[in-house]
C-alpha positions as CSV (number, residue, x, y, z in Angstrom):
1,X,-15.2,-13.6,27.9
2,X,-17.6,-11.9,26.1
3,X,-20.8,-11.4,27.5
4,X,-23.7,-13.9,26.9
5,X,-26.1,-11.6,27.9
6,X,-26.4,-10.4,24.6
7,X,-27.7,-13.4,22.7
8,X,-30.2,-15.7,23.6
9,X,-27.9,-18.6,22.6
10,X,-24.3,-19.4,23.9
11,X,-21.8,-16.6,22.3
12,X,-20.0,-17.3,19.1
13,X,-16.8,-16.0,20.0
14,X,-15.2,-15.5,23.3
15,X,-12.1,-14.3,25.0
16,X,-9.3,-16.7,26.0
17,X,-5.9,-16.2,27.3
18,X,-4.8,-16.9,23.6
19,X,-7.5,-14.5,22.2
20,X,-10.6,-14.4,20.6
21,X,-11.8,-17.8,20.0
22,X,-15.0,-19.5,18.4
23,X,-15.5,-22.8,20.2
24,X,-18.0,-24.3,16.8
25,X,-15.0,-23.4,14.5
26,X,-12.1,-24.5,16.7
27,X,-10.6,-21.4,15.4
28,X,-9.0,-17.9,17.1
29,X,-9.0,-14.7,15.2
30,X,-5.7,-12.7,15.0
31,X,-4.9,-14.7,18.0
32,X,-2.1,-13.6,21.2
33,X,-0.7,-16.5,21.0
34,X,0.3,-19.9,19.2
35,X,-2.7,-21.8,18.3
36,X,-4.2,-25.0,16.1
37,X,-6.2,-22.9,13.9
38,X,-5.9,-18.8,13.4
39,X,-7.7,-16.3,11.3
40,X,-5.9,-13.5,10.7
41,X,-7.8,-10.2,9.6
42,X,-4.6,-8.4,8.6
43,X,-0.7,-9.3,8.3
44,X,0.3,-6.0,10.6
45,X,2.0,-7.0,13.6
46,X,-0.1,-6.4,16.5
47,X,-3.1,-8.7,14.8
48,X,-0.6,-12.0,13.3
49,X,1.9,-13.5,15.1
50,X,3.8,-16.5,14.4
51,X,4.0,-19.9,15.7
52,X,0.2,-21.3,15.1
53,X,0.1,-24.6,13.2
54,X,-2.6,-23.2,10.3
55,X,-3.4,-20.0,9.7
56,X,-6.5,-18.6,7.2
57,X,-6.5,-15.8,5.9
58,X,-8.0,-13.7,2.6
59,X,-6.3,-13.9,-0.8
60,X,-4.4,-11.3,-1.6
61,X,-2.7,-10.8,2.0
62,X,-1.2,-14.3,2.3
63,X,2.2,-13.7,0.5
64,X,2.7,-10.6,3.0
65,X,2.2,-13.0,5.7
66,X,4.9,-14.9,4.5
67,X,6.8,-12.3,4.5
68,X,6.4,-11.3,8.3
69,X,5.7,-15.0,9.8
70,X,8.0,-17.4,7.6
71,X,6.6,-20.0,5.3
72,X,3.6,-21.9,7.3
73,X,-0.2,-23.7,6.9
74,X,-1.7,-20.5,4.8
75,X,-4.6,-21.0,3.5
76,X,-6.1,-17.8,1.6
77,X,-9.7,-17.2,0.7
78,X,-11.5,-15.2,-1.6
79,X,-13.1,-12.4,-0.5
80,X,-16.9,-13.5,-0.3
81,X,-16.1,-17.5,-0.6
82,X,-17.7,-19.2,2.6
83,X,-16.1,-22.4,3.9
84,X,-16.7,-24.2,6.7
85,X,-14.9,-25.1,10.3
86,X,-16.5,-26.9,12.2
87,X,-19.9,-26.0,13.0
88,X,-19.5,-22.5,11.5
89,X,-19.4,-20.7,8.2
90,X,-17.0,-18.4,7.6
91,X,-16.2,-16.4,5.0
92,X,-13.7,-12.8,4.4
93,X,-15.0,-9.3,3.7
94,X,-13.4,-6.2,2.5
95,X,-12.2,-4.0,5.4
96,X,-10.2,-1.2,3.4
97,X,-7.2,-1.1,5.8
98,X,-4.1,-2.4,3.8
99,X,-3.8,-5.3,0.9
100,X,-5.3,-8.4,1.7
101,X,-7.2,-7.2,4.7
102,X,-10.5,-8.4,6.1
103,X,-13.3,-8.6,8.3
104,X,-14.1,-12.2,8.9
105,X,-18.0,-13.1,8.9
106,X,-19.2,-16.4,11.1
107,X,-22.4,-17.8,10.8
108,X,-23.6,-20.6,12.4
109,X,-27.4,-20.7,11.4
110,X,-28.3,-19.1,14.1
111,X,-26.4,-15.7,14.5
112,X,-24.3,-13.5,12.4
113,X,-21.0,-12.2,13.7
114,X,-18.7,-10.2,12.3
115,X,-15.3,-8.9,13.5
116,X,-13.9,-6.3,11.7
117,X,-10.2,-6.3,12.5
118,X,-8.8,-2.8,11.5
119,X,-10.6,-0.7,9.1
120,X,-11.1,2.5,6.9
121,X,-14.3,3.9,4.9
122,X,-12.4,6.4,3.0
123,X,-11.3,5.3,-0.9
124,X,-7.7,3.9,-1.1
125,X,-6.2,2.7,-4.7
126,X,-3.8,0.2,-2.8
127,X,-6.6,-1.8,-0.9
128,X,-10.4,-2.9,-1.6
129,X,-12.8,-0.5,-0.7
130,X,-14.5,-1.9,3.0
131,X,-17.8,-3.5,2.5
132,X,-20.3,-3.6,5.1
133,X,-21.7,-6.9,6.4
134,X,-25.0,-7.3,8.1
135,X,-24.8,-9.2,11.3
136,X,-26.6,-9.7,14.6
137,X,-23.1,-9.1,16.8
138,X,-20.1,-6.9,15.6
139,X,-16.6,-6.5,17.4
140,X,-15.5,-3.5,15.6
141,X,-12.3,-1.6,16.7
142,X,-12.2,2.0,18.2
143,X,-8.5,2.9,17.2
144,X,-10.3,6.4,16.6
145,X,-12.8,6.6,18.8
146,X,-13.6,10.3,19.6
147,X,-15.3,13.0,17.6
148,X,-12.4,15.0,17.3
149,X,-11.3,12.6,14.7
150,X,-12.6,13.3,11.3
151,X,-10.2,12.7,8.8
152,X,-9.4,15.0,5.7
153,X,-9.4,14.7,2.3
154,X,-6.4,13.2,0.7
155,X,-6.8,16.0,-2.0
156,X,-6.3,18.7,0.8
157,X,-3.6,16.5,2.4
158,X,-1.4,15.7,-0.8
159,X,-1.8,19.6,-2.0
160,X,-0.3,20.2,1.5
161,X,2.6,17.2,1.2
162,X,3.5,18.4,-2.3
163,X,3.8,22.0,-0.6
164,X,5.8,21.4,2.2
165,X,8.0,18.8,-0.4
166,X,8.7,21.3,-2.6
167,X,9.5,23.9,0.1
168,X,12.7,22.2,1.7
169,X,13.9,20.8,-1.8
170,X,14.2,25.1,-2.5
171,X,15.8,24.8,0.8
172,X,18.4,22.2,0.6
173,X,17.2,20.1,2.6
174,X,15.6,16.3,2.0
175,X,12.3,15.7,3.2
176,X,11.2,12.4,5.1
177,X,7.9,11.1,5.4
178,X,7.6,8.6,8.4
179,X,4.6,6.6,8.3
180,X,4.0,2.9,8.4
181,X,6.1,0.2,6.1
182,X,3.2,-1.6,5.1
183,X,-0.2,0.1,4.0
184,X,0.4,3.5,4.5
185,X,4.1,4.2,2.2
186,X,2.2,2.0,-0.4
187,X,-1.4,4.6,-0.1
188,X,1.2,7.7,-0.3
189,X,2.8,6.7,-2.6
190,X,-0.4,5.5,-5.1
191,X,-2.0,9.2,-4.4
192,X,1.3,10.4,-5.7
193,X,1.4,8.4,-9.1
194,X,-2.1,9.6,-9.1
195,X,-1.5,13.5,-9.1
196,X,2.0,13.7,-10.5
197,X,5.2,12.1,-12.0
198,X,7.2,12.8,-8.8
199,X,9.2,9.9,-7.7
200,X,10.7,8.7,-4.1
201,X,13.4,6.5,-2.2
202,X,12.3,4.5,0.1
203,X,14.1,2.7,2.9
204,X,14.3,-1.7,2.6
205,X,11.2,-2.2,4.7
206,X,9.1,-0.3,2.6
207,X,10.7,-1.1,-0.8
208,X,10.7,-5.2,0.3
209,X,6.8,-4.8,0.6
210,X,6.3,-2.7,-2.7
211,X,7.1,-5.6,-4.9
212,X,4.7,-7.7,-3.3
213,X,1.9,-4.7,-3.8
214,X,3.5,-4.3,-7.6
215,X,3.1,-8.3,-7.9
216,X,-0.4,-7.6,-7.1
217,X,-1.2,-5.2,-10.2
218,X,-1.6,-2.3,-7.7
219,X,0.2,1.1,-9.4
220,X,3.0,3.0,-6.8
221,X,4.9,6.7,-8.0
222,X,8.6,5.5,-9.4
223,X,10.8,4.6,-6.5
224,X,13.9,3.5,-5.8
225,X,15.5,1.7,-2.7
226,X,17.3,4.4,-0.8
227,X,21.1,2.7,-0.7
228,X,23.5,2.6,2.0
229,X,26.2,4.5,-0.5
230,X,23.9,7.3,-0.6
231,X,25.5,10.2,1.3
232,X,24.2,13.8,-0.3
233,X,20.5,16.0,0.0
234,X,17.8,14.1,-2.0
235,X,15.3,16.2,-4.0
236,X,13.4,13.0,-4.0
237,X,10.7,12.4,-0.9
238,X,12.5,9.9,1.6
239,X,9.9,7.7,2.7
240,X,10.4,5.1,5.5
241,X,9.1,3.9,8.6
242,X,9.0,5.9,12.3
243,X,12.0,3.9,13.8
244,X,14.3,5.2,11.8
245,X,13.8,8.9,13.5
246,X,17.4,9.4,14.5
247,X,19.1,7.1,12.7
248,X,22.4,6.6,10.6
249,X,19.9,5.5,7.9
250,X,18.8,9.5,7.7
251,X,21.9,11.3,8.9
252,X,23.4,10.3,5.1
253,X,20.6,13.0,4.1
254,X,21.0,15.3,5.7
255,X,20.2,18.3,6.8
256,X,16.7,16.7,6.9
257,X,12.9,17.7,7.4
258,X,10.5,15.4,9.2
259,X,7.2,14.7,8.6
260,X,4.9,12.1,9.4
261,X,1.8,10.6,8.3
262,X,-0.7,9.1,11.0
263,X,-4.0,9.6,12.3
264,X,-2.1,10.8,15.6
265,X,-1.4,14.2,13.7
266,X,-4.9,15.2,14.3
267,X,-4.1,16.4,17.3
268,X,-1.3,19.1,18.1
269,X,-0.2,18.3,21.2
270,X,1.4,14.6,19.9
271,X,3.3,16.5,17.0
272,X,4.8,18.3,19.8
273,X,5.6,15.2,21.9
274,X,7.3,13.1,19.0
275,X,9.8,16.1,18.1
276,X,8.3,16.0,14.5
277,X,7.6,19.8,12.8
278,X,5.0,18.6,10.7
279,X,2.0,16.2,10.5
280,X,-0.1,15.3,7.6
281,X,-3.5,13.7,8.9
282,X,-3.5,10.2,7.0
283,X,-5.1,7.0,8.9
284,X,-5.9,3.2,7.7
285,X,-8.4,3.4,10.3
286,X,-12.0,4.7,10.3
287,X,-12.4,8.3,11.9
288,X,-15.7,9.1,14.4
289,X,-18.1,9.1,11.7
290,X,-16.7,5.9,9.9
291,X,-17.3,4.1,12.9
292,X,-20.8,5.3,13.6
293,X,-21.9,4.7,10.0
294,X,-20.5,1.4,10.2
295,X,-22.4,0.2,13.4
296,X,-25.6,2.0,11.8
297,X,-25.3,0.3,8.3
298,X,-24.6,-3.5,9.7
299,X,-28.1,-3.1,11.6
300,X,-26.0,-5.0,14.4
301,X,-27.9,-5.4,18.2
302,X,-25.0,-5.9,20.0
303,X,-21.8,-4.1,19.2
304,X,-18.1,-4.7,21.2
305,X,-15.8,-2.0,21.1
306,X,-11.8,-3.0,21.4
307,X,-8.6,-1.5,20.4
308,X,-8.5,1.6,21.4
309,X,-11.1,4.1,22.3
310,X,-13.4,2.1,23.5
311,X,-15.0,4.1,26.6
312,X,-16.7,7.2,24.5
313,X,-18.1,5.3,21.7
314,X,-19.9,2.3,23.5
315,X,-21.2,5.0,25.8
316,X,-22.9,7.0,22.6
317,X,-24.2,3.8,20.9
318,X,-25.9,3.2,24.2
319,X,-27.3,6.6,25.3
320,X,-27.5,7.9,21.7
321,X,-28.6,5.3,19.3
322,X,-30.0,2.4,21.6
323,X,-27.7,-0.1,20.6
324,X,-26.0,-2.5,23.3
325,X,-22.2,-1.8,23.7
326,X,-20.1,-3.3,25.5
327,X,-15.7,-2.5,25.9
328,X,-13.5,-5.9,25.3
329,X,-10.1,-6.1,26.0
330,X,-7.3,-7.5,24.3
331,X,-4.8,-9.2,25.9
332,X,-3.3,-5.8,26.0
333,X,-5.9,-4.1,27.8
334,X,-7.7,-1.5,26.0
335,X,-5.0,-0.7,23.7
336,X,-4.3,1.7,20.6
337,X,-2.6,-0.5,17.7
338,X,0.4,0.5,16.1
339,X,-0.4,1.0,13.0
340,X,-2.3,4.1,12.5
């Protein structure tokens, strides 16, 4: 449960075997489990699950929910719009990570909370840009949570992909990006139509989620479905998700050159440990400082800290800026997400 020691008045939200859950709304945010009422931040796996009778979410992200959960209660919001549950107000916020994602405000006239679900701070022409909300609580993830992780510019990054693309098409070999099927192929392949006429294949999972961002007015590089017939080196990028390392889907390509695209490639040693040559350092998720501005600019008094590393950032908001932090698990423990 999450502490009451940090308000003077009984806690908005706290922990249940099912999840996060606000006893005034009736309502769980991106709950564990099967619930009444859900409010889902995001449609990635790890944070909306199926099998809840009604689920609330922001506009924009609600046909990619259908996509994952099957047809169910959806009910989408405009970013901004507050309605009411209960004995709360609620209403959805920008949060940068991927189409349709958001932080979720609750207000009950009293206190201000705001879980942020995933986020970034850096620009992305696939997603809204995060916005941040003043509030009296936060519960902001740590994915990132260490100052080792400041993330690049995607200007240095694409002048690196196009490189390394263009040196194993002189080779004869294709190159493979592996990143994530929904958010991050979609961000790659927007900073691509934005620096050159290139175009890519892309495995189902990605391409079944590019129509919806298409449907959505957002602009992607030409692409094509990578087809089962295809047998033969493609001078085109092949971009699809990391399960398919290994696979018969890339052995039609072959000889092939791995990369992959995550916040994970930061560091050396995990490029090493997942067999892949190269890394290019590409997150959804705010880096050190994008957490730290974040707690600064929402003015927040208490902050919790979950999803990841938790353990060195509520320890600096403490000691180094005075704010109260506190770790909260998920039903996971403290856990990194899977969609980096």
């Amino acid at each position: 449960m999450v502490s009451k020691k940090s308000c003077l008045r009984e806690p908005l939200i706290i922990r249940t075997p099912q999840g996060l859950y606000c006893p005034k709304a009736k309502a769980y945010i991106d709950p564990w489990r099967p619930v009444a009422c859900a409010l889902i931040t995001h449609a990635h796996a790890d944070h909306a699950r199926a099998g809840s009778s009604q689920y609330h979410c922001a506009l924009g992200g609600e046909n990619i929910l259908k996509k994952r959960l099957g047809e169910h209660d959806i009910r989408a919001h405009a970013y901004g719009e507050v309605f009411v549950l209960g004995q709360v107000s609620i209403s959805f916020h920008p949060a940068g990570h991927v189409l349709g994602s958001a932080q979720i405000r609750i207000h009950d006239g009293h206190s201000v909370w705001v879980i942020t679900g995933d986020y970034k701070r850096d620009p992305d022409p696939t997603c809204l840009m995060f916005e941040s909300v003043t509030c009296d609580v936060l519960i902001t993830e740590a994915t990132f949570a260490l100052p080792i992780y400041r993330w690049p510019s995607m200007d240095q990054v694409m002048e690196r992909l196009f490189s390394w693309w263009d040196h194993h098409v002189r080779n004869h070999r294709t190159p493979v990006l592996l990143c994530y099927s929904l958010g991050k192929a979609q961000r790659i392949m927007a900073e691509i139509r934005n620096r050159s006429d290139r175009s890519v294949r892309v495995h189902s999972a990605v391409a079944d989620l590019n129509l919806e961002y298409e449907r959505q007015g957002i602009e992607l590089c030409p692409w094509e479905r990578a087809t089962e017939s295809e047998k033969k080196i493609s001078t085109d990028l092949i971009i699809a998700p990391p399960q398919v390392a290994g696979s018969a889907f890339l052995r039609r390509f072959q000889p092939t050159e791995l990369a992959m695209a995550s916040g994970w490639m930061q560091v050396r040693g995990v490029r090493r440990r997942s067999t892949i040559n190269q890394g290019f350092v590409v997150s959804d998720h705010a880096d050190w400082d994008g957490l730290i501005r974040t707690v600064k600019e929402t003015g927040a008094s208490q902050v919790y800290a979950t999803h990841g590393e938790t353990r060195v950032l509520t320890r600096y908001l403490n000691e180094c800026l005075g704010v109260a932090a506190e770790r909260l698990e998920t039903a996971f423990g403290i856990e990194v997400g899977a969609d980096q």
